[in-house]
N, C-alpha and C positions, 0 to 999 in steps of 0.2 A: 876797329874804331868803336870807342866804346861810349853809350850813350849817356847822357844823363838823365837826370831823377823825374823832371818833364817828359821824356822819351818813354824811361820807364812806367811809368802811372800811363801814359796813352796807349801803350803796349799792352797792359794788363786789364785798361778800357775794353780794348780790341778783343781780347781773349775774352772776357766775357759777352762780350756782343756774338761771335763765332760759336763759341759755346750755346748757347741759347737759338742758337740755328742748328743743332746737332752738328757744330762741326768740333770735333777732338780729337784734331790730326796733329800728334805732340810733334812729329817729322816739321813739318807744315810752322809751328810754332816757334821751333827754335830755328828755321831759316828765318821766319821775321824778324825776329828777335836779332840774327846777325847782318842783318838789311838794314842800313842806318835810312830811313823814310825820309829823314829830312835832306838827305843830296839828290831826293829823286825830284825835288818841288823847288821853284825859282823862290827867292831870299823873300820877295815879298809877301808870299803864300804860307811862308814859312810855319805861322802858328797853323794855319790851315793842315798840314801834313798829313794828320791822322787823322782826319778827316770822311765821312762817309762820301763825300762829296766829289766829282769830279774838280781838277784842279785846270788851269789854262796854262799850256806850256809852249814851247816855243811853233813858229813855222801853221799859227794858227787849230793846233791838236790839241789836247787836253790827257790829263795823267787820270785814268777812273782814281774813284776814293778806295782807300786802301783795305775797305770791305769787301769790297768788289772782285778788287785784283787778288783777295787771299781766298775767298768763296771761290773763283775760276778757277788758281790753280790746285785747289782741295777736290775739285773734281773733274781735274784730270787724272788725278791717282797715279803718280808719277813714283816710277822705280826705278832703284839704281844706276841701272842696265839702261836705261831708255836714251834717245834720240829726239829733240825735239825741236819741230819746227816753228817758229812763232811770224806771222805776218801782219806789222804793223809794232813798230819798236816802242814807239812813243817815247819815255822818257826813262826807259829800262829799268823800271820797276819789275815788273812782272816776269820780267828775262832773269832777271837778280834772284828772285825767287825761285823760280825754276832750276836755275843755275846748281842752289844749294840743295836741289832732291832729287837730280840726273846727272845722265854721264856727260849729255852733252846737249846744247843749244844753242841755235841757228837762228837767229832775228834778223829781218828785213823789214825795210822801209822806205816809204820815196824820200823822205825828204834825209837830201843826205847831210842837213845841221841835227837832224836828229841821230842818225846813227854817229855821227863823231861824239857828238856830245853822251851816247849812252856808252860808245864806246870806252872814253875816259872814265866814266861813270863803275864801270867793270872792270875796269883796274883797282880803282881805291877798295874794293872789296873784295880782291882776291877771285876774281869771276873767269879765271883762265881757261875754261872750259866753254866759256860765251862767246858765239862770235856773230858781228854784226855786221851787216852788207844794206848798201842801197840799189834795193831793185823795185820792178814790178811785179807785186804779190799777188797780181789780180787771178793768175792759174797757178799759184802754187809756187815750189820751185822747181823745175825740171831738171834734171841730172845731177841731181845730190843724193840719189836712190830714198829711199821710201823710209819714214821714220813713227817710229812707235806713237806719238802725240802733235796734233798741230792745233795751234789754237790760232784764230784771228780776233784782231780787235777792234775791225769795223767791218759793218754792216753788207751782206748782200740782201741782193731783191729775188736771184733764182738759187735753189740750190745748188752748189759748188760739186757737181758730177765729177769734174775730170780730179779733183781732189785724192777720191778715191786709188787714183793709179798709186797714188806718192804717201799712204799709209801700208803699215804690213797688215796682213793678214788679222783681222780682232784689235787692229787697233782705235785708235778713235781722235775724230776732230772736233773742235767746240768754235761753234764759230753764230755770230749772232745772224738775225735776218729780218727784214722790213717785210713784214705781212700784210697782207692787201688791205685789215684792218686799220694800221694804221702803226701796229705794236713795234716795235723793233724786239725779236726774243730772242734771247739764248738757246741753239738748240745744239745738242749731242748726235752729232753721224759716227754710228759704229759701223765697221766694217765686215758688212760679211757675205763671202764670197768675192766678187767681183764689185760689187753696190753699196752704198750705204742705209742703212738704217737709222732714221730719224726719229726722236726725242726731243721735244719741244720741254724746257727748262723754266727759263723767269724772265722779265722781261727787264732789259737793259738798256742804256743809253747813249749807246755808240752811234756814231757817225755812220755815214755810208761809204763804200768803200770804192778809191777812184781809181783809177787808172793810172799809168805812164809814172815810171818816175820826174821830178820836178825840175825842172831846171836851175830854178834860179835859186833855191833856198837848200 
């Protein structure tokens, strides 16, 4: 799908913004660049796209700005070989990215209009390697064995311990967290040994993260 010249110039926006944060991950760049942004954002938001800003999308969630979502997956450090589990689809953005710098990933969500609709979404761009499921992501997934990367995209209040079972060995999760201050941050659990190791990162705008898949949406 190939963008135009508006696409282009916000593209090269982006890269300069990323750049300027030390990010110069050419990998990283040319999966945006094959991620058309504007099918990730409902028709109305549409100039909005590229946007630093979160976006309002369907089932009441929100799509992060597309700094956001290329800053996370820059620092997962994602390689070929990798497995990755993502929990909270949103509007499969961020699955899309991923998609084009691993072998494989796994998005879950409750609201199951959102996995259909990302699912569709992972077709128009050749995402055969993505797959998407509605469940409860509130412990992970269990018996999908243990994968290289798991990112979430909304918020806990305690650290996510049992996580640890369903990463390998040196792998690592990015998942944000509501601090008694008030902060919601991004923090990095690496895994080592049996436990994680915590890295408190920058602070983020995600939601808190619920429970139960949903019924009615």
């Amino acid at each position: 799908m190939e963008s135009g010249l508006g696409d282009k110039e916000e593209f090269a926006a982006l890269v300069m913004r990323l750049r300027s944060e030390g990010v110069s991950n050419a990998s990283l760049f040319n999966a945006i660049e094959q991620v058309p942004r504007g099918l990730f954002v409902p028709p109305t938001y549409a100039r909005e796209a590229w946007s630093r800003h979160s976006i309002p999308i369907e089932c009441g969630a929100f799509a992060e700005g597309v700094d956001l979502a290329a800053k996370v997956v820059h620092l997962l450090n994602l390689h070929p070989d990798h497995r990755v589990l993502e929990i909270g689809t949103g509007s499969g953005y961020t699955a899309s990215l991923m998609g084009k710098l691993c072998q494989r990933v796994l998005t879950v969500d409750r609201y199951r209009t959102l996995v259909e609709n990302a699912h569709g979404r992972f077709g128009k761009i050749g995402g055969g390697n993505i797959f998407s499921r509605q469940a409860d992501g509130m412990n992970g997934l269990p018996g999908e064995g243990t994968f290289d990367r798991i990112l979430v995209t909304a918020a806990f209040t305690t650290m996510p311990r049992i996580f640890a079972e369903q990463v390998v060995p040196g792998g690592e999760m990015l998942a944000p967290m509501n601090l008694e201050d008030g902060r919601c941050m991004m923090i990095r659990f690496t895994k080592v040994g049996v436990r994680f190791e915590r890295t408190e990162l920058f602070e983020v705008p995600y939601l808190p993260l619920e429970p139960h898949m949903a019924n009615a949406l």
